[in-house]
C-alpha positions in Angstrom: 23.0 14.6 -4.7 21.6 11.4 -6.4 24.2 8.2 -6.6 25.2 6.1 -9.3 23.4 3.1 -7.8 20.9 3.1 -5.1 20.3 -0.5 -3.6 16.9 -1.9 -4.2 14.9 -5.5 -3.5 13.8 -7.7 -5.9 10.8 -5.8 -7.3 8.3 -8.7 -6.5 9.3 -9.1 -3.0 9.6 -4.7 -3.3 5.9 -5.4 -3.9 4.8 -8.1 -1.3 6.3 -6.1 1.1 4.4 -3.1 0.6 1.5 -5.2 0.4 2.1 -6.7 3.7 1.9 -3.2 5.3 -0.9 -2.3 3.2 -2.7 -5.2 4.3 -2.5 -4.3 7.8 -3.9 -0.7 7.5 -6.4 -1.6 5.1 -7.3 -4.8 8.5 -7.4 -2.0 10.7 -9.8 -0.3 8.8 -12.0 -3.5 8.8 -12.4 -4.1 12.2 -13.1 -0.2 12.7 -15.8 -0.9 10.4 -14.7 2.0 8.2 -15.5 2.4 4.1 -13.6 1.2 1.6 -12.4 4.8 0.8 -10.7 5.2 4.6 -9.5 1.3 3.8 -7.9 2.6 0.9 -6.1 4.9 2.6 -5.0 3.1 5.4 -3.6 0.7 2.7 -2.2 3.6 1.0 -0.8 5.5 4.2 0.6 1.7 5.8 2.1 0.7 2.7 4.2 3.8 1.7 4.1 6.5 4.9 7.7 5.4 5.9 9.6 5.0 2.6 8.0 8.7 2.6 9.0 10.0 4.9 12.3 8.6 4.3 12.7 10.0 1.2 11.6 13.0 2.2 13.8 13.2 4.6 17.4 12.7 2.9 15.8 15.0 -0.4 15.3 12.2 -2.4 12.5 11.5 -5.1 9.2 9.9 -2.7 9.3 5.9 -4.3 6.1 5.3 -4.8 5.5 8.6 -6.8 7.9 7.6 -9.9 7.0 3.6 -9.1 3.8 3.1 -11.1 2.7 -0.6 -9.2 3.1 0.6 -5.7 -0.7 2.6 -5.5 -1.9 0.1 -7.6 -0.9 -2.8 -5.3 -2.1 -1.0 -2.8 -5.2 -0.2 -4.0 -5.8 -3.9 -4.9 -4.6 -4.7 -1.5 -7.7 -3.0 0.0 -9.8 -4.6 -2.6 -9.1 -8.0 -1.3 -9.3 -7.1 2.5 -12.8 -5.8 1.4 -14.3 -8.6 -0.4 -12.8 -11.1 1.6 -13.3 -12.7 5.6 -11.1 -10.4 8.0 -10.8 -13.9 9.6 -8.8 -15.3 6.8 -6.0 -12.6 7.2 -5.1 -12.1 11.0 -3.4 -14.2 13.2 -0.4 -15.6 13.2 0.2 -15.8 9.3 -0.1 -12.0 9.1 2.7 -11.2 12.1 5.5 -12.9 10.5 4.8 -11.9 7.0 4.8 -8.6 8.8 8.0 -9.3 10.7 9.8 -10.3 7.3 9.1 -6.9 6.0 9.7 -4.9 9.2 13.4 -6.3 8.6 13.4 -6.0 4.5 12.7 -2.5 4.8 15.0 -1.8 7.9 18.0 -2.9 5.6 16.7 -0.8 2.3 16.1 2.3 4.4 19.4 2.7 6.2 21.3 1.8 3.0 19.0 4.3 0.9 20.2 6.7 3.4 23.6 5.5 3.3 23.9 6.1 0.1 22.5 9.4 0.0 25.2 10.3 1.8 23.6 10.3 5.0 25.6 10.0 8.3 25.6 6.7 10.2 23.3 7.5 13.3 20.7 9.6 11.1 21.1 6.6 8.6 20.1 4.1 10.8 17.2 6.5 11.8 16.1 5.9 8.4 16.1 2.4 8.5 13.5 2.7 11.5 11.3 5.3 9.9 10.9 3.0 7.0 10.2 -0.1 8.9 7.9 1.8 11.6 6.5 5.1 10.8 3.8 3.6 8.0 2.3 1.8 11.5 2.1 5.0 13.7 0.4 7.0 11.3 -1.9 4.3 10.7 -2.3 3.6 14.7 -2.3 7.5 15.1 -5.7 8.2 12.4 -7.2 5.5 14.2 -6.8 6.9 17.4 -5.6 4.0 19.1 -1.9 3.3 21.2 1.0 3.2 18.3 3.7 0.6 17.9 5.6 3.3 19.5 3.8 3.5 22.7 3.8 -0.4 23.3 6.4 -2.3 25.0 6.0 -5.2 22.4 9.5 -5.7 20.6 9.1 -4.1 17.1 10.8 -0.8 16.5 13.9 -2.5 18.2 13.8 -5.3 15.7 14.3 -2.6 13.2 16.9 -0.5 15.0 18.6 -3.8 15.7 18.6 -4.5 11.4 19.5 -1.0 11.0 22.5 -0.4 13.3 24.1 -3.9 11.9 23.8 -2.3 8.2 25.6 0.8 9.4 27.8 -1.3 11.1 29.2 -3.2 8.4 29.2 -0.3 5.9 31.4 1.5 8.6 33.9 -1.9 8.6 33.5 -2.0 5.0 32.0 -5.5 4.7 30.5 -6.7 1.5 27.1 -5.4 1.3 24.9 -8.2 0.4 25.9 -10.6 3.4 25.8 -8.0 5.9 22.0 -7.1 4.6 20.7 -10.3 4.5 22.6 -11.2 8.2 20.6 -7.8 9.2 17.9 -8.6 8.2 17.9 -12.1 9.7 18.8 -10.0 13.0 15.8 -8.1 12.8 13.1 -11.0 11.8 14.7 -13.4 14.6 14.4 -10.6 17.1 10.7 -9.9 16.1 9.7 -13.6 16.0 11.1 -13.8 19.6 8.7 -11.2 20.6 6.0 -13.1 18.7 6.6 -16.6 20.1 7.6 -15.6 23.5 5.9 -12.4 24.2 9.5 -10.5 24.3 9.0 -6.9 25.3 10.8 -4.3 26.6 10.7 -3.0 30.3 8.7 0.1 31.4 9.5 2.7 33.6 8.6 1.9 37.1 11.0 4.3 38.9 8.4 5.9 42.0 8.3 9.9 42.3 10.2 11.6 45.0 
């Protein structure tokens, strides 16, 4: 099944958003002192592994395959993080920019699904994967602890922008306002967890 019209981001901030996550693999790969071809492909797997997977998932052609700027930004991407000071790129700066597309990409991926005829609760699953799963394959080829497996607030920032798109499509709310109120969802939840330290609880219940 392939709609009429599938719901896409302005394709320069499309782009800067898959650079963002590109970025952060490609950083990774940095301070793992690794070559440029493994920082190329941490950019590569960052940038696109969840809209990938996504797309995958609900049987729909893989973006970045029938995009021709995504590998190239990409690729660029971990040309910069090469020739330039790892100190220039992390901190602060880096965490919201990656908080802003964290939420982006939660909206386009649960309304991709959506309109791929996807049912709510798997839809909003979608949303997550695209957000998140770039991350955890890039945490899991570096062998170190995955978004997933830290209590740090950032896969529920995403569920939180995704369940509010399915939400709204469900009431049958214009679209555009209930994205961008999403997304805002999303990026205000993250930036909590960034300013405040906001994380979830563990488990703590004692055997017997």
């Amino acid at each position: 099944m392939t709609p009429a019209v599938l719901p896409t981001l302005p394709p320069l901030l499309d782009l800067a958003g898959t650079a963002v996550f590109a970025l952060s693999g490609a950083l990774l790969a940095a301070r793992l002192k690794q070559t440029f071809v493994t920082m190329t492909f941490f950019a590569l797997i960052t940038g696109v592994g969840g809209g990938t997977v996504r797309d995958l998932l609900i049987g729909a052609p893989v973006f970045w395959v029938r995009d021709p700027w995504v590998a190239p930004v990409c690729l660029g991407t971990a040309l910069l993080a090469w020739f330039t000071p790892r100190s220039w790129w992390e901190g602060l700066l880096l965490e919201w920019a990656d908080a802003l597309g964290l939420a982006a990409y939660a909206v386009l991926g649960t309304a991709k699904a959506l309109a791929f005829g996807v049912a709510p609760v798997p839809a909003m699953m979608m949303g997550v994967i695209t957000g998140c799963v770039g991350g955890v394959i890039r945490d899991v080829l570096a062998a170190r602890p995955s978004i997933i497996m830290r209590p740090e607030i950032y896969v529920t920032a995403a569920a939180l922008t995704s369940a509010l798109v399915v939400a709204g499509s469900m009431a049958d709310l214009p679209r555009p306002p209930v994205w961008i109120a999403a997304a805002l969802a999303g990026f205000a939840l993250r930036g909590l967890a960034i300013t405040r330290g906001l994380a979830l609880p563990s488990y703590k219940r004692s055997e017997g």
